[in-house]
PyMOL Python script that loads the backbone (N, CA, C, O; Angstrom):
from pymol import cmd

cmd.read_pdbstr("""\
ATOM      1  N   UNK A   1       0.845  -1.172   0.000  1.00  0.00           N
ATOM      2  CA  UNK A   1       0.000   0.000   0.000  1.00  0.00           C
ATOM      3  C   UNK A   1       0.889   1.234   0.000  1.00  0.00           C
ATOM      4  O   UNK A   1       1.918   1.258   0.676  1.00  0.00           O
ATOM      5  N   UNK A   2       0.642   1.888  -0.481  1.00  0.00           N
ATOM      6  CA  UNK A   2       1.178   3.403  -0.748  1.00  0.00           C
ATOM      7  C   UNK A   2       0.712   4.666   0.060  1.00  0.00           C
ATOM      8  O   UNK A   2      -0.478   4.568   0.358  1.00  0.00           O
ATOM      9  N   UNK A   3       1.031   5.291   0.297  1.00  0.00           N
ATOM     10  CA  UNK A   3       0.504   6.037   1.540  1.00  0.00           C
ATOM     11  C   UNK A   3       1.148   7.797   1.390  1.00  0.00           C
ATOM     12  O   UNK A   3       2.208   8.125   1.924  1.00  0.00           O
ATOM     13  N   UNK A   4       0.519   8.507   0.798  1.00  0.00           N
ATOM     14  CA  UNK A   4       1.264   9.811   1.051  1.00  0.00           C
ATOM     15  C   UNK A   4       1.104  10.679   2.226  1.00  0.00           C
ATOM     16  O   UNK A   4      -0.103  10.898   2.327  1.00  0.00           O
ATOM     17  N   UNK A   5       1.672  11.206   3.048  1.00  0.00           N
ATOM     18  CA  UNK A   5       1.727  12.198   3.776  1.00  0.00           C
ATOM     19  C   UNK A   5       1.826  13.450   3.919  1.00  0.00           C
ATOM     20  O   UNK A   5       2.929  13.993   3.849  1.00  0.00           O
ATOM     21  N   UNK A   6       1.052  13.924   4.075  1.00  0.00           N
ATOM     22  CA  UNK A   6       1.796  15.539   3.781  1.00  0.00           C
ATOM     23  C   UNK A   6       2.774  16.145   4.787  1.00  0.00           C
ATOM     24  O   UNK A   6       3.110  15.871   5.939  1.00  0.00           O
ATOM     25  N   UNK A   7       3.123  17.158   3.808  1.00  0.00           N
ATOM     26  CA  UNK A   7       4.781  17.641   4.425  1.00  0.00           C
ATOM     27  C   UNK A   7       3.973  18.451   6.018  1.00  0.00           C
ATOM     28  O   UNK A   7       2.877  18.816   6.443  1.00  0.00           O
ATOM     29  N   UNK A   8       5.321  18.380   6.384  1.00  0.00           N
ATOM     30  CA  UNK A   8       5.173  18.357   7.673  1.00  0.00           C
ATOM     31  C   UNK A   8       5.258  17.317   8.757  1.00  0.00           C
ATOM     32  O   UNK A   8       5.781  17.201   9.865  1.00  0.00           O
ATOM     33  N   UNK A   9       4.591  16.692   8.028  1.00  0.00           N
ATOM     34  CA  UNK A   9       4.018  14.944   8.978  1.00  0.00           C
ATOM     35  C   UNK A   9       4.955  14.243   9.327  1.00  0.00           C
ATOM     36  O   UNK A   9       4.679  13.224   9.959  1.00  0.00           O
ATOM     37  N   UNK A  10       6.558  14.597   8.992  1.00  0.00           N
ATOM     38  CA  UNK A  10       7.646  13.509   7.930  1.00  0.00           C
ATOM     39  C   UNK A  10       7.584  12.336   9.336  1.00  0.00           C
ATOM     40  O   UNK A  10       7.612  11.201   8.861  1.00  0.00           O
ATOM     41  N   UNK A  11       7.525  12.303  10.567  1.00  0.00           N
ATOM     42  CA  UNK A  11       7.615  11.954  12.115  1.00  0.00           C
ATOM     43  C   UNK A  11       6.619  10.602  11.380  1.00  0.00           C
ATOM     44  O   UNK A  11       7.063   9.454  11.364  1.00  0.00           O
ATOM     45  N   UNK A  12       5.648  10.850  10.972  1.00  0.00           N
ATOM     46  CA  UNK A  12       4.173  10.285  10.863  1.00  0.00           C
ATOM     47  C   UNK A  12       4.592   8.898   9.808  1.00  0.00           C
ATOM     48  O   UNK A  12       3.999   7.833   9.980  1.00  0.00           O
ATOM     49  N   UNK A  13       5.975   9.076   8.400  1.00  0.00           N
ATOM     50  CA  UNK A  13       5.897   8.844   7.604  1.00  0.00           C
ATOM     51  C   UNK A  13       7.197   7.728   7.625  1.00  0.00           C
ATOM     52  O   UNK A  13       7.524   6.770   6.925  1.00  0.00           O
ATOM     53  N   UNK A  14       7.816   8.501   8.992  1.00  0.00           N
ATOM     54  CA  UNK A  14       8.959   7.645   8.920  1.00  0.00           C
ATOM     55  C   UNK A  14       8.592   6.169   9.781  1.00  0.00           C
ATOM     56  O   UNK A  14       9.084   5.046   9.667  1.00  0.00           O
ATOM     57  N   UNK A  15       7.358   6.771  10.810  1.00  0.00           N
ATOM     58  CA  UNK A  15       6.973   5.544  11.522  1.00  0.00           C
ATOM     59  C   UNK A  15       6.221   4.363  10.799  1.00  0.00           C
ATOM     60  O   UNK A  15       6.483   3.163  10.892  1.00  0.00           O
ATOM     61  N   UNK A  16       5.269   4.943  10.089  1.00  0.00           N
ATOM     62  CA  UNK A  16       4.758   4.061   8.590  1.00  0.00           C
ATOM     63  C   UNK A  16       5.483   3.453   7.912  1.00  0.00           C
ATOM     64  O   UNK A  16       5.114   2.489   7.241  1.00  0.00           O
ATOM     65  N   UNK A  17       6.869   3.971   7.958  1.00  0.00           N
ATOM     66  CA  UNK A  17       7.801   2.949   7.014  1.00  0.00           C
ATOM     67  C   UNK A  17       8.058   2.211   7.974  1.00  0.00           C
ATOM     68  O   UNK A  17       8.361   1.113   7.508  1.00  0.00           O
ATOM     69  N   UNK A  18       8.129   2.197   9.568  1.00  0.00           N
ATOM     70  CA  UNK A  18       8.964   1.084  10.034  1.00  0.00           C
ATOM     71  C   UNK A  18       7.317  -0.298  10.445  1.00  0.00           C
ATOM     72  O   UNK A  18       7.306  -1.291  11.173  1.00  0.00           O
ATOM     73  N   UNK A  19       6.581   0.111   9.872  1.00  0.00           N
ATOM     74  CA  UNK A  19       5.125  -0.473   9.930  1.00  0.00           C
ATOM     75  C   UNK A  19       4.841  -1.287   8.691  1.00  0.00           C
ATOM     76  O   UNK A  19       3.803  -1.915   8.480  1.00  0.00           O
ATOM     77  N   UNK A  20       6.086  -1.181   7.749  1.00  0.00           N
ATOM     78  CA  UNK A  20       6.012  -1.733   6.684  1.00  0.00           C
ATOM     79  C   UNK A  20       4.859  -0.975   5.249  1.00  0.00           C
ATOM     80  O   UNK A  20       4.344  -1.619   4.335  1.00  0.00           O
ATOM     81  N   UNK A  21       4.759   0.315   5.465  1.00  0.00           N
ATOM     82  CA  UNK A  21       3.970   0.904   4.449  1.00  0.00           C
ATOM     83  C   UNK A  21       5.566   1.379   3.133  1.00  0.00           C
ATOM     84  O   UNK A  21       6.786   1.233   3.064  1.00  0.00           O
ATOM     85  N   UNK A  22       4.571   1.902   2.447  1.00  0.00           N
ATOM     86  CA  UNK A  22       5.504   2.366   1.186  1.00  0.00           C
ATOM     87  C   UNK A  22       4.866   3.947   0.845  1.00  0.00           C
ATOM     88  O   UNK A  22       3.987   4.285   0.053  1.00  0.00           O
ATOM     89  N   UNK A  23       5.849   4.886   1.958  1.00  0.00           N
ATOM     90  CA  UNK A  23       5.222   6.239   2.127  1.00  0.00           C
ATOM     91  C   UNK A  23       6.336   7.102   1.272  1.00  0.00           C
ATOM     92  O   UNK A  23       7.548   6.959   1.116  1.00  0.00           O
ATOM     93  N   UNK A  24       5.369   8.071   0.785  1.00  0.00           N
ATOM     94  CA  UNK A  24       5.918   9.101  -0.251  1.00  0.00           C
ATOM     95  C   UNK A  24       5.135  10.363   0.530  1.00  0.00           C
ATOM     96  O   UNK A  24       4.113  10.268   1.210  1.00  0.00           O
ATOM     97  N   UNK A  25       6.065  11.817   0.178  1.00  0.00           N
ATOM     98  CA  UNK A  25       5.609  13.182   0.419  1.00  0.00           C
ATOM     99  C   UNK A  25       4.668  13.463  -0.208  1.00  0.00           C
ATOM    100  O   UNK A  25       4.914  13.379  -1.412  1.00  0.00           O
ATOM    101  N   UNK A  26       3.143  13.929   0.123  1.00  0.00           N
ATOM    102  CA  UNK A  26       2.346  14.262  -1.054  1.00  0.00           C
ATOM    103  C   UNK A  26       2.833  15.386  -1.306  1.00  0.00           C
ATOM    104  O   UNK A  26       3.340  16.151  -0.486  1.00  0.00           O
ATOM    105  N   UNK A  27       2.678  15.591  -2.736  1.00  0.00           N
ATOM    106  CA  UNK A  27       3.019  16.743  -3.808  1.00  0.00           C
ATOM    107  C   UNK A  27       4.318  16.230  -4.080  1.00  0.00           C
ATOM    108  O   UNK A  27       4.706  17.014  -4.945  1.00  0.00           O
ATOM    109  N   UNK A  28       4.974  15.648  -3.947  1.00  0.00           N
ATOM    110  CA  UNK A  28       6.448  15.043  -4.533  1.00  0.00           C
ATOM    111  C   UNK A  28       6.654  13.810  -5.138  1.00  0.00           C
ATOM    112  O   UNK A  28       7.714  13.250  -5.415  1.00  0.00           O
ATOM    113  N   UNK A  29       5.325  13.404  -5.332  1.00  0.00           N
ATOM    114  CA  UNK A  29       5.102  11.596  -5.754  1.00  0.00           C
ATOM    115  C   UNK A  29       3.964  12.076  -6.588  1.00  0.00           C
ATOM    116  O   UNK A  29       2.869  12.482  -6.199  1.00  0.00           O
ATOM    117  N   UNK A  30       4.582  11.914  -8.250  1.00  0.00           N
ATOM    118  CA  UNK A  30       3.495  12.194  -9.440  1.00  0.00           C
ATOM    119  C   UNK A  30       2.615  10.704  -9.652  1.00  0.00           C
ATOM    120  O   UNK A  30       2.239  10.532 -10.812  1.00  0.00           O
ATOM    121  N   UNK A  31       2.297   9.764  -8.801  1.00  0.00           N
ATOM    122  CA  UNK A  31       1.788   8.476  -9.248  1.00  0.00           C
ATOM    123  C   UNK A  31       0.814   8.457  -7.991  1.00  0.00           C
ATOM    124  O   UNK A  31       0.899   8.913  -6.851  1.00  0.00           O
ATOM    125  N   UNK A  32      -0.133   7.744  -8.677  1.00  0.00           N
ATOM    126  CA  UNK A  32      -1.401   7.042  -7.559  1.00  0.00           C
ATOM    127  C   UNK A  32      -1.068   6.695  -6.091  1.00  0.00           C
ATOM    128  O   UNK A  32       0.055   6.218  -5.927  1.00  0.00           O
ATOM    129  N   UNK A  33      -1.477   6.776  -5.511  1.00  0.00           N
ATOM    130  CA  UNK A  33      -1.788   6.210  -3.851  1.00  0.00           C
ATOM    131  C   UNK A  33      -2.998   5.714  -3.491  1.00  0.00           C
ATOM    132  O   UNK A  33      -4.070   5.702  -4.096  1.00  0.00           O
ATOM    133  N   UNK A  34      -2.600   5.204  -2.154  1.00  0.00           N
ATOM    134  CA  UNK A  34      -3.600   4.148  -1.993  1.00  0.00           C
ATOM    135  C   UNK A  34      -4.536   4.899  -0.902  1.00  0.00           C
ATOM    136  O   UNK A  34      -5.766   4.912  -0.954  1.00  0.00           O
ATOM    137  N   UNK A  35      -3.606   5.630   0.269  1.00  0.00           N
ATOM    138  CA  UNK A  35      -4.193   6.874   1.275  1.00  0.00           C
ATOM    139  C   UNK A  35      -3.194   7.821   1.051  1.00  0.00           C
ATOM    140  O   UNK A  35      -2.131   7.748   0.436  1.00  0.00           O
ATOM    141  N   UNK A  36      -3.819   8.861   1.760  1.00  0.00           N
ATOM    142  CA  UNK A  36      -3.359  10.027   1.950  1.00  0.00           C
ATOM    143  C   UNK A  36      -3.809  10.736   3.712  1.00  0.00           C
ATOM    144  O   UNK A  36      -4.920  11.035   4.148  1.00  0.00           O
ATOM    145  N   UNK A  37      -2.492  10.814   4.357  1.00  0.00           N
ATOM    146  CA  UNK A  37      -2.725  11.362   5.697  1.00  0.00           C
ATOM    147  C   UNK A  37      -2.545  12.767   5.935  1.00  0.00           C
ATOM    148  O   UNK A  37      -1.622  13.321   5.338  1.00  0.00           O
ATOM    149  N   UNK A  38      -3.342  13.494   6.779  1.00  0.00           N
ATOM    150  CA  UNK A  38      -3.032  15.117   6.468  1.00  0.00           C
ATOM    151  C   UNK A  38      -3.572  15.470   7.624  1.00  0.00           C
ATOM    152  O   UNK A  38      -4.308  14.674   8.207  1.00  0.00           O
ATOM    153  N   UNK A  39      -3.275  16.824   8.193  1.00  0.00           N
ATOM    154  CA  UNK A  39      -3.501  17.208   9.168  1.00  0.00           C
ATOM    155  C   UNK A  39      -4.256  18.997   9.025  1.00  0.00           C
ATOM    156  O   UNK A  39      -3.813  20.038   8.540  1.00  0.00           O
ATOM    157  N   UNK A  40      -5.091  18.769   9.469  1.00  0.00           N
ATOM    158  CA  UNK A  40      -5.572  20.294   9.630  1.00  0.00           C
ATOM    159  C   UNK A  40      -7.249  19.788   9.693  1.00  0.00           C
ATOM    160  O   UNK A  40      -7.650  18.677  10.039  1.00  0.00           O
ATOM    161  N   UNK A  41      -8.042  20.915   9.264  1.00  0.00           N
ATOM    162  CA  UNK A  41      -9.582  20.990   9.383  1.00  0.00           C
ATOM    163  C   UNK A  41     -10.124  19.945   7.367  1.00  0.00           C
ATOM    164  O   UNK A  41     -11.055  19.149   7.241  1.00  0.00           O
ATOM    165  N   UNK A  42      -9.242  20.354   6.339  1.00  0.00           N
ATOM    166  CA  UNK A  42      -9.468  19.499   5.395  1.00  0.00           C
ATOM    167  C   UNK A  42      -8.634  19.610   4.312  1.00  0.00           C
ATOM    168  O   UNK A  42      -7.923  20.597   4.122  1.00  0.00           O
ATOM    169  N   UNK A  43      -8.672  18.832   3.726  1.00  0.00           N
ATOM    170  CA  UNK A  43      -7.552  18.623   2.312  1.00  0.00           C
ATOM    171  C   UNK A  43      -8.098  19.164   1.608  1.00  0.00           C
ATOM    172  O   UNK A  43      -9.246  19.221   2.050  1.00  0.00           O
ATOM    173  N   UNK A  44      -8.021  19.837   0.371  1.00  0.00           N
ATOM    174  CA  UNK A  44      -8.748  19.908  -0.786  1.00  0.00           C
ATOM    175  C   UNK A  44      -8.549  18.567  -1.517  1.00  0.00           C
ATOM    176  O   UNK A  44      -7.502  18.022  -1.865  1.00  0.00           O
ATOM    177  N   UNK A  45      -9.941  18.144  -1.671  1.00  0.00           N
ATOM    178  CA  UNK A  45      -9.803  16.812  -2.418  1.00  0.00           C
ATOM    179  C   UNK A  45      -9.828  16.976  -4.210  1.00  0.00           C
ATOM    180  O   UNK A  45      -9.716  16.037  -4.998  1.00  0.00           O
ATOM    181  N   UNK A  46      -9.932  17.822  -4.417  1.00  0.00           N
ATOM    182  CA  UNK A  46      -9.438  18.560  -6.064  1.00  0.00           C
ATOM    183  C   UNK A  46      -7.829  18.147  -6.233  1.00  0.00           C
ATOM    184  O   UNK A  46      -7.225  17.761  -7.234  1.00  0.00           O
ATOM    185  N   UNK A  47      -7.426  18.348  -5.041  1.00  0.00           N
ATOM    186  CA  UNK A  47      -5.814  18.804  -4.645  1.00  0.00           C
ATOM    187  C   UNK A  47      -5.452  17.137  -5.160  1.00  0.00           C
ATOM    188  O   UNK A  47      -5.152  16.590  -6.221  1.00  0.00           O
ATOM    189  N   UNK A  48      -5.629  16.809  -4.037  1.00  0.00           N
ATOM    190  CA  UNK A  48      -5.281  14.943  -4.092  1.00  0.00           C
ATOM    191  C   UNK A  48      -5.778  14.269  -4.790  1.00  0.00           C
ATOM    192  O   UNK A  48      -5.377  13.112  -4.912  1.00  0.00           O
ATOM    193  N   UNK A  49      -7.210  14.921  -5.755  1.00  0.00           N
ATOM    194  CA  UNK A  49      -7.652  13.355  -6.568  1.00  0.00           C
ATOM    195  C   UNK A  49      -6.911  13.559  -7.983  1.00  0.00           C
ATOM    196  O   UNK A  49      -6.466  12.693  -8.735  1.00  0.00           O
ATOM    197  N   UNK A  50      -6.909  15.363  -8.165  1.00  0.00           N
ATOM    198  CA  UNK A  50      -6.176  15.714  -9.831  1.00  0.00           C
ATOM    199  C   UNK A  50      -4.798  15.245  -9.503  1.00  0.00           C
ATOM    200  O   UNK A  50      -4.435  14.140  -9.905  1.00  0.00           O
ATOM    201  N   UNK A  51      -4.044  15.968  -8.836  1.00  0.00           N
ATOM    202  CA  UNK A  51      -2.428  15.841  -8.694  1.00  0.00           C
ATOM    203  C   UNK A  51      -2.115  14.476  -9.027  1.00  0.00           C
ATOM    204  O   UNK A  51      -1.255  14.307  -9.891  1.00  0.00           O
ATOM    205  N   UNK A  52      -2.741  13.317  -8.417  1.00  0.00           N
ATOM    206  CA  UNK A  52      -2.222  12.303  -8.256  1.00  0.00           C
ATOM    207  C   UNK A  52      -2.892  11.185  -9.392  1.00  0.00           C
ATOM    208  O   UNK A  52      -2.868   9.986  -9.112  1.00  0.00           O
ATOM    209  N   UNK A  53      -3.439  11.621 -10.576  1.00  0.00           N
ATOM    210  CA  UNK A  53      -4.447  11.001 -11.341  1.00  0.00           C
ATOM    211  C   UNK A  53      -5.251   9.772 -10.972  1.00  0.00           C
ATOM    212  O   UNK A  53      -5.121   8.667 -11.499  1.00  0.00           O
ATOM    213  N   UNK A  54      -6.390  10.203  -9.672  1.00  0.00           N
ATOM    214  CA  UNK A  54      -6.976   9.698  -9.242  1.00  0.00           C
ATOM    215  C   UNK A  54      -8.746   9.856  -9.744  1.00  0.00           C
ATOM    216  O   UNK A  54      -9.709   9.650  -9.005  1.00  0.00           O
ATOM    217  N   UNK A  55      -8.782  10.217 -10.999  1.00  0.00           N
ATOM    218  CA  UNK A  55      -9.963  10.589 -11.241  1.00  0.00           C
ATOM    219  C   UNK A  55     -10.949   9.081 -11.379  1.00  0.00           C
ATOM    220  O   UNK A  55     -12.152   9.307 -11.506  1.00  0.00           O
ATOM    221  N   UNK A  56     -10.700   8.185 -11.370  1.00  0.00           N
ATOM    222  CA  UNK A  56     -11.444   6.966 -11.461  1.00  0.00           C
ATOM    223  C   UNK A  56     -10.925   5.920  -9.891  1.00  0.00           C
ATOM    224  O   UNK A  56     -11.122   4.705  -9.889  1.00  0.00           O
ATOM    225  N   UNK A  57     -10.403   6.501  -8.915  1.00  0.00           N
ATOM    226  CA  UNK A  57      -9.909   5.530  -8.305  1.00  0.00           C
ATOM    227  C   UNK A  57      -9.698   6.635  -6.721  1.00  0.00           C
ATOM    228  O   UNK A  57      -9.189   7.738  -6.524  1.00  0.00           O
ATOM    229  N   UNK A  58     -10.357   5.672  -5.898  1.00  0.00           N
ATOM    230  CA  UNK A  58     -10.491   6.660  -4.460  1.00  0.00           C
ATOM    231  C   UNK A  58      -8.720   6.508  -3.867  1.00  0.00           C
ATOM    232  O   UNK A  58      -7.606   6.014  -4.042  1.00  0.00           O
ATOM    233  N   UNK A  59      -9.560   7.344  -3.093  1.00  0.00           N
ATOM    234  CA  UNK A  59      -7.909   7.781  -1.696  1.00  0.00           C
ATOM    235  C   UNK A  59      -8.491   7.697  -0.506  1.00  0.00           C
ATOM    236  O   UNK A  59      -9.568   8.263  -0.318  1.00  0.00           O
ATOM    237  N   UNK A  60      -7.839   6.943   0.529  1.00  0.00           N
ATOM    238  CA  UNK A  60      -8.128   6.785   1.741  1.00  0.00           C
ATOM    239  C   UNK A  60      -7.588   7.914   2.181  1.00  0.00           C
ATOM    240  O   UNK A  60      -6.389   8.189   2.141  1.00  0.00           O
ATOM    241  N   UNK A  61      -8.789   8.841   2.769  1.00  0.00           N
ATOM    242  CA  UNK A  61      -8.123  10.110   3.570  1.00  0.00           C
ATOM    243  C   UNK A  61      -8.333   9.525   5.162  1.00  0.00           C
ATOM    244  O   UNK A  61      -9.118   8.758   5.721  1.00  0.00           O
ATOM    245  N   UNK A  62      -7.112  10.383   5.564  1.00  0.00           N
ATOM    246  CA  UNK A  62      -7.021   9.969   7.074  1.00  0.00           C
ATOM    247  C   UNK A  62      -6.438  10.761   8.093  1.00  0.00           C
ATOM    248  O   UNK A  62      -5.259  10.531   8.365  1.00  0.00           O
ATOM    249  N   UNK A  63      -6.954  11.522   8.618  1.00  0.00           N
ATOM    250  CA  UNK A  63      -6.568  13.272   9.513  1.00  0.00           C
ATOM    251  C   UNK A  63      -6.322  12.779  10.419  1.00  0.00           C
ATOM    252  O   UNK A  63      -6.905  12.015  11.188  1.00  0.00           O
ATOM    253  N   UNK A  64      -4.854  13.481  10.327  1.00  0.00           N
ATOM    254  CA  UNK A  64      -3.864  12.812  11.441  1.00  0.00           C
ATOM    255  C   UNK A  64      -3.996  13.457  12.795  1.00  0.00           C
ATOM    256  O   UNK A  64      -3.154  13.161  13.642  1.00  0.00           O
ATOM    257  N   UNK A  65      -5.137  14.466  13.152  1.00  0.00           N
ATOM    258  CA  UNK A  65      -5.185  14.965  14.163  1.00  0.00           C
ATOM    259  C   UNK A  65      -5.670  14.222  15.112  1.00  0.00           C
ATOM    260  O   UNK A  65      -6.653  13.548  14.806  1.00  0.00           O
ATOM    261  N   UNK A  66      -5.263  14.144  16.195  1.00  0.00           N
ATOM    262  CA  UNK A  66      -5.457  13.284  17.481  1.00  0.00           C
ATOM    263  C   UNK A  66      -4.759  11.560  17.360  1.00  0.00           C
ATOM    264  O   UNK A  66      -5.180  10.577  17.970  1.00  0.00           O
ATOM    265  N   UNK A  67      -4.038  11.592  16.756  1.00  0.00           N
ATOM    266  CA  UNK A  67      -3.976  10.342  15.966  1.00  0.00           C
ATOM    267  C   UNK A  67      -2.234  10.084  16.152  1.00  0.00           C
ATOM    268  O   UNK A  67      -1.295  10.812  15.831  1.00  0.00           O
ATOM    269  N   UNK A  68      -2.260   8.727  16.811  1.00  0.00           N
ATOM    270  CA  UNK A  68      -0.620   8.560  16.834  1.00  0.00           C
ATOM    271  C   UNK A  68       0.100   7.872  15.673  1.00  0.00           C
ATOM    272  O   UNK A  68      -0.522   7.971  14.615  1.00  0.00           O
ATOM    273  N   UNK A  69       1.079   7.301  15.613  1.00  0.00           N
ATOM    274  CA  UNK A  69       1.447   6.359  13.773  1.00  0.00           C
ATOM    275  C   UNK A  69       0.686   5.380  14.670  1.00  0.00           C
ATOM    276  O   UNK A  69      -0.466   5.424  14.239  1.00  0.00           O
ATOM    277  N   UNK A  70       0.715   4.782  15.380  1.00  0.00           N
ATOM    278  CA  UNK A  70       0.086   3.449  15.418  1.00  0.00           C
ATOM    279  C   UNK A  70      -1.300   3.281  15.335  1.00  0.00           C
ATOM    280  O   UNK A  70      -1.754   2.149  15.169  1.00  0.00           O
ATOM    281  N   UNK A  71      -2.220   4.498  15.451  1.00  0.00           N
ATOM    282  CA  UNK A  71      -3.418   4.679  15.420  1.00  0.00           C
ATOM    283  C   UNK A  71      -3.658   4.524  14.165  1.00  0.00           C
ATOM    284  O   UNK A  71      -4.601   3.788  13.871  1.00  0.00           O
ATOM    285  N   UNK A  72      -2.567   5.426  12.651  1.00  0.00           N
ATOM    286  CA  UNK A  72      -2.646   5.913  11.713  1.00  0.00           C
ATOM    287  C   UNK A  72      -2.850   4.295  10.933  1.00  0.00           C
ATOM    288  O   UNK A  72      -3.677   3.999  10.071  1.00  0.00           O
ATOM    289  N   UNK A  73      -1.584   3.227  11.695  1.00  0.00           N
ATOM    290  CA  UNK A  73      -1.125   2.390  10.891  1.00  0.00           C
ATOM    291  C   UNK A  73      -2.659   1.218  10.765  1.00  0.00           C
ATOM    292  O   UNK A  73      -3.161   0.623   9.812  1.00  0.00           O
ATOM    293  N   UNK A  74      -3.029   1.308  12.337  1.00  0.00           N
ATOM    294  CA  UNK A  74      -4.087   0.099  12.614  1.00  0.00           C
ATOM    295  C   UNK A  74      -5.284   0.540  11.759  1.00  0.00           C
ATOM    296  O   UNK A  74      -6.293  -0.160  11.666  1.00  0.00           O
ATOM    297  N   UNK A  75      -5.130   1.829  11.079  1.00  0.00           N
ATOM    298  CA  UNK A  75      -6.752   2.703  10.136  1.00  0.00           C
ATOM    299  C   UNK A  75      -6.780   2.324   9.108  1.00  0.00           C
ATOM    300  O   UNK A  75      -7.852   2.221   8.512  1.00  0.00           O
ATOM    301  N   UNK A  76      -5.072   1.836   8.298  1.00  0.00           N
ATOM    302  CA  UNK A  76      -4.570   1.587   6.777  1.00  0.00           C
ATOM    303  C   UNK A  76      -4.619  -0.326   7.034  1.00  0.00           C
ATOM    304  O   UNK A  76      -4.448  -1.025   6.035  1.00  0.00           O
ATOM    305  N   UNK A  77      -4.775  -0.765   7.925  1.00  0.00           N
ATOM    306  CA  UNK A  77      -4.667  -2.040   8.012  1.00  0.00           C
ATOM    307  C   UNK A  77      -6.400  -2.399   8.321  1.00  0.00           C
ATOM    308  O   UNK A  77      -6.827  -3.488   7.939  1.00  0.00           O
ATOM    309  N   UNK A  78      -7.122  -1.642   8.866  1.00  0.00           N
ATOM    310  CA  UNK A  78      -8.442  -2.178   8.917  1.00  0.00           C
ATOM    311  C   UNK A  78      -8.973  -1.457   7.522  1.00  0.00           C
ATOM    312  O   UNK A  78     -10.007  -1.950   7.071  1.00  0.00           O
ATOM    313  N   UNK A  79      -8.483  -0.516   6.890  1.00  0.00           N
ATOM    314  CA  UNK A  79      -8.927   0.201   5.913  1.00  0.00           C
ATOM    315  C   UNK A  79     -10.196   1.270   6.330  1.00  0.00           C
ATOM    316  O   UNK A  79     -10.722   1.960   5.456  1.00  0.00           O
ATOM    317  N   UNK A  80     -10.607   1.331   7.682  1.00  0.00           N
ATOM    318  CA  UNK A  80     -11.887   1.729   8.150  1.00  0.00           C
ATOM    319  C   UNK A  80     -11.156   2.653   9.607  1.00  0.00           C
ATOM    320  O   UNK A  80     -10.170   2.271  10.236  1.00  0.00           O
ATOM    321  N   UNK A  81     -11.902   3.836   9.863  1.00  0.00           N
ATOM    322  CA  UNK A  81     -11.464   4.253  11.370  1.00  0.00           C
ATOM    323  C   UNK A  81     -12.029   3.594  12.054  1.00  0.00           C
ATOM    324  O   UNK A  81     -11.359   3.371  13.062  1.00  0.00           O
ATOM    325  N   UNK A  82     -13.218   2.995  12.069  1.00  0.00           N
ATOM    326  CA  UNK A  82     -13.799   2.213  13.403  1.00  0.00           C
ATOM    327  C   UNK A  82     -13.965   0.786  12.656  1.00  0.00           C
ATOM    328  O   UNK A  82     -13.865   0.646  11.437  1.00  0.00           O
ATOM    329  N   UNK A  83     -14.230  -0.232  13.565  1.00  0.00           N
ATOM    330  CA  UNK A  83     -14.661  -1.499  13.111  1.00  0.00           C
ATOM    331  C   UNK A  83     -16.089  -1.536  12.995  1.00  0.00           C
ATOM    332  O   UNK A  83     -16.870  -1.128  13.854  1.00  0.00           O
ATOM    333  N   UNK A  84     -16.480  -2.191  11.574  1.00  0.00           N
ATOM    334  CA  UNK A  84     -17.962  -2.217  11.202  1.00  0.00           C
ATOM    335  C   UNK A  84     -18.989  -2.735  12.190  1.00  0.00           C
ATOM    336  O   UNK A  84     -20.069  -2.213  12.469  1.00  0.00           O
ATOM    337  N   UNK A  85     -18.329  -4.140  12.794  1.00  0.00           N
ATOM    338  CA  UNK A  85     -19.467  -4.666  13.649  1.00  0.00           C
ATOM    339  C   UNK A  85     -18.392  -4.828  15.182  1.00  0.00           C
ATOM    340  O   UNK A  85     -18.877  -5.244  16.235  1.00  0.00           O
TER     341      UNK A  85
END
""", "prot")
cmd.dss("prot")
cmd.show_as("cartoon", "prot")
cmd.util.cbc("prot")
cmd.orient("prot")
């Protein structure tokens, strides 16, 4: 899974790699991803679905606020913030 982060986060991105993800800087990685983690009130999703030629194919967004890497990692491994049942 592929995972971009946005700058700033790099703390967020280096722990994801030792979690076994395959993390890139968003805006510095011209190819698809699988999520995208970001921090603030919202991404522009214009931003992340054009940049990254995602027009037929979603992005797991995932706001890193309140959120530790291991919180981040167990969200990209259930694919879901909460468990369904």
């Amino acid at each position: 899974m592929t995972v971009a982060v946005q700058k700033g986060l790099e703390h967020f991105a280096e722990a994801l790699r030792q979690y076994g993800f395959d993390v890139v800087i968003y805006g510095e990685y011209n190819y698809p991803v699988d999520a995208l983690v970001y921090l603030g009130e919202s991404m522009p999703l214009t931003s992340a679905v054009s940049s990254n030629n995602h027009e037929h194919h979603g992005v797991f967004m995932i706001n890193a606020r309140g959120k530790s890497a291991e919180d981040i990692a167990q969200i990209l491994n259930r694919r879901t913030y909460t468990p369904l049942f």
